[in-house]
C-alpha positions in Angstrom: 0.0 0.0 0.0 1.4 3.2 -1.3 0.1 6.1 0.9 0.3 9.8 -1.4 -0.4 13.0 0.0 -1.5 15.9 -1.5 -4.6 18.0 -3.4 -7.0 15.7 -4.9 -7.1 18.5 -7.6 -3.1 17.3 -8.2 -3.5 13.8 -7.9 -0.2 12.4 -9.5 -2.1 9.3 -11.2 -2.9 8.9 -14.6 -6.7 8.3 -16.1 -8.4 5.3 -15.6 -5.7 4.2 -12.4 -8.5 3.0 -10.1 -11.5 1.2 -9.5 -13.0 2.9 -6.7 -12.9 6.4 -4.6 -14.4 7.2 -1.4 -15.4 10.5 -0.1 -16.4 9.8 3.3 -17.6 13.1 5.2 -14.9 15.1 2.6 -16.7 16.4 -0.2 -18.0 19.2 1.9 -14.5 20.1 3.3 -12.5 20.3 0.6 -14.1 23.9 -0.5 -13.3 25.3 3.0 -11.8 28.5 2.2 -12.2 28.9 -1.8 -14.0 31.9 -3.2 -16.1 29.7 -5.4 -16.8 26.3 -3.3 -19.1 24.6 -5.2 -16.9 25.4 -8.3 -14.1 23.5 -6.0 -16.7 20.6 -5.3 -17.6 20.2 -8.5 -13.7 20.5 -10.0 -12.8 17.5 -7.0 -15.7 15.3 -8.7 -14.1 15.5 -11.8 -10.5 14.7 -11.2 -12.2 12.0 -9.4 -14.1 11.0 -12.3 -10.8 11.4 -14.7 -8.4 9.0 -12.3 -11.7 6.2 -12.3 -11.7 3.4 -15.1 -14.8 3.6 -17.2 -16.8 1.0 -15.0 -15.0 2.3 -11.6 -17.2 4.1 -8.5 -17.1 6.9 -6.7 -19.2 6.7 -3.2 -19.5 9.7 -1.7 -21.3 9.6 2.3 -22.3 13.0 3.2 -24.7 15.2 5.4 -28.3 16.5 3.9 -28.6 19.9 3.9 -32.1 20.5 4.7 -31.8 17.1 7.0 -34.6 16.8 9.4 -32.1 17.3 12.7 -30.8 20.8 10.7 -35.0 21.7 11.9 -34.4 20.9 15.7 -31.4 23.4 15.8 -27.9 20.9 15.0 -25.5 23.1 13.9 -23.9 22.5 11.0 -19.9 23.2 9.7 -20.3 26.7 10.4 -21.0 25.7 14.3 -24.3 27.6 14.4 -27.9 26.2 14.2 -30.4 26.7 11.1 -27.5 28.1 8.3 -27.8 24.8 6.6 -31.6 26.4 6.0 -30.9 29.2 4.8 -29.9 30.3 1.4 -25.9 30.8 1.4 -25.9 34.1 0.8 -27.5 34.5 3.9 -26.0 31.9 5.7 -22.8 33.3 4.7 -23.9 36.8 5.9 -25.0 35.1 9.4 -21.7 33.2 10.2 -19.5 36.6 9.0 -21.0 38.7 12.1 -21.5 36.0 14.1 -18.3 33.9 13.6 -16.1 36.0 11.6 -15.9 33.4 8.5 -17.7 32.8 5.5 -20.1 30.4 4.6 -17.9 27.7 2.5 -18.7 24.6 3.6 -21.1 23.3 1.4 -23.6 20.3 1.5 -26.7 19.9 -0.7 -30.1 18.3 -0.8 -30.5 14.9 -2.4 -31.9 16.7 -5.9 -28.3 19.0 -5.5 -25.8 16.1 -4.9 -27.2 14.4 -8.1 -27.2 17.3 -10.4 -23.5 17.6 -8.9 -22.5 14.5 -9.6 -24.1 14.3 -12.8 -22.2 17.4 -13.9 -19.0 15.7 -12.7 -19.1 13.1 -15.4 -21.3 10.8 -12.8 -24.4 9.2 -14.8 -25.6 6.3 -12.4 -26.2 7.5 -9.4 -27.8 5.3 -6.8 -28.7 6.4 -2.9 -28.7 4.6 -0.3 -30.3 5.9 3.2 -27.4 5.3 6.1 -29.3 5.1 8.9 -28.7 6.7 12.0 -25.3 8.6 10.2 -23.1 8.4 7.6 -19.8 7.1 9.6 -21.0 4.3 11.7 -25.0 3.5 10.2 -26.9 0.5 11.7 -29.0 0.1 8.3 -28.8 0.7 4.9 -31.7 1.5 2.6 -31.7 2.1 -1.1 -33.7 5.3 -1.8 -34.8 3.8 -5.2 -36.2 0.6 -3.3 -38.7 3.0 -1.5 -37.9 3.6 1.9 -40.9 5.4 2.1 -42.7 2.2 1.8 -42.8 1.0 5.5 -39.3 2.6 6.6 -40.5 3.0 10.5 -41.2 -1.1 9.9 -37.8 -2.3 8.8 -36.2 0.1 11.5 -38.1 -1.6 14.2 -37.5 -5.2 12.7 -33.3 -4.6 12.7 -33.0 -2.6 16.0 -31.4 -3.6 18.9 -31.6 -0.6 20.8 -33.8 2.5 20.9 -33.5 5.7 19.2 -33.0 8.2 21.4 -35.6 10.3 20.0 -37.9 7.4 18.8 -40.6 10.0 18.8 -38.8 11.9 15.9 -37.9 8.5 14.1 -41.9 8.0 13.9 -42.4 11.2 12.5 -39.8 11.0 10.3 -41.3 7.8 9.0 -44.9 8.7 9.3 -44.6 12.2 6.9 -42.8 10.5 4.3 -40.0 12.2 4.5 -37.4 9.7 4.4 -35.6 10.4 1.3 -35.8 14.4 1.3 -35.4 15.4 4.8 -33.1 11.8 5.3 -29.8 13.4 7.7 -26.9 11.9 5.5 -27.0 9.9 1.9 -24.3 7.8 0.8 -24.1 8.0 -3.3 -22.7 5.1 -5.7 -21.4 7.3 -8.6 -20.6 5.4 -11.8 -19.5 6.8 -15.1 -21.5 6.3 -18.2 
């Protein structure tokens, strides 16, 4: 195992050198401090896309911006509740008084991170809903199998242990809103 470091904007591989990539909690980091991040996001996806073989992957396990918890006041990477909400220019407005940055860490909604990846190069994109978070998820559901289907169901089936807001897992299950307002996605990315 060779370990490189260094920009994934200057990886020193040539096309088609891997099968698979993995941006695990990263693709909304790696714009922190650019003037244009999601033209950073979207230039990362693509050198991605350019060091993948034609059948390789790219997964990519990250946080939904307008995830359900975002509503109950969890901050997100600017360390204040409710800017993941808001539309950047005000969030960035918000964390400039209050925090002295800008607003450059950018996540998406689950329409957003496919229109991303799509413009990166990526044209099958599947989802699949990590329960309980991205890094360390007790289930996984496939959007496209229709988790909306009996979600609340197959979480009580599999679980060992309680939620510890089960009360918000039944809402969250009862409105439907499992795929939009989901907290995290992970995304199989494939070329075309």
């Amino acid at each position: 195992l060779e370990v490189v470091r260094g920009s994934v904007l200057e990886l020193p591989f040539p096309p088609a050198s891997f099968d698979v990539a993995v941006l695990s909690g990263v693709l909304d980091w790696v714009c922190k401090g650019s003037r244009d991040p999601g033209g950073t996001q979207l230039a990362v996806l693509r050198r991605l896309r350019e060091v993948l073989r034609p059948d390789g992957a790219l997964v990519v396990a990250i946080e939904n911006r307008i995830g359900l918890w975002f509503f109950f006041g969890r901050e997100d990477h600017s360390y204040l509740p409710y800017t993941s909400l808001m539309p950047r220019w005000l969030a960035n407005r918000v964390t400039l008084k209050r925090r002295g940055e800008p607003y450059d860490t950018y996540t998406y909604t689950h329409r957003g991170y496919r229109r991303l990846l799509a413009a990166a190069g990526f044209e099958r994109v599947r989802t699949v809903l990590p329960i309980w978070g991205y890094n360390a998820p007790d289930y996984l559901v496939p959007l496209e199998a229709g988790p909306r289907a009996d979600l609340a169901s197959i979480l009580e089936a599999a679980s060992g242990r309680r939620a510890r807001r089960p009360w918000l897992r039944r809402l969250h299950c009862s409105l439907r809103l499992s795929g939009p307002l989901a907290n995290d996605f992970i995304f199989l990315a494939r070329g075309a």
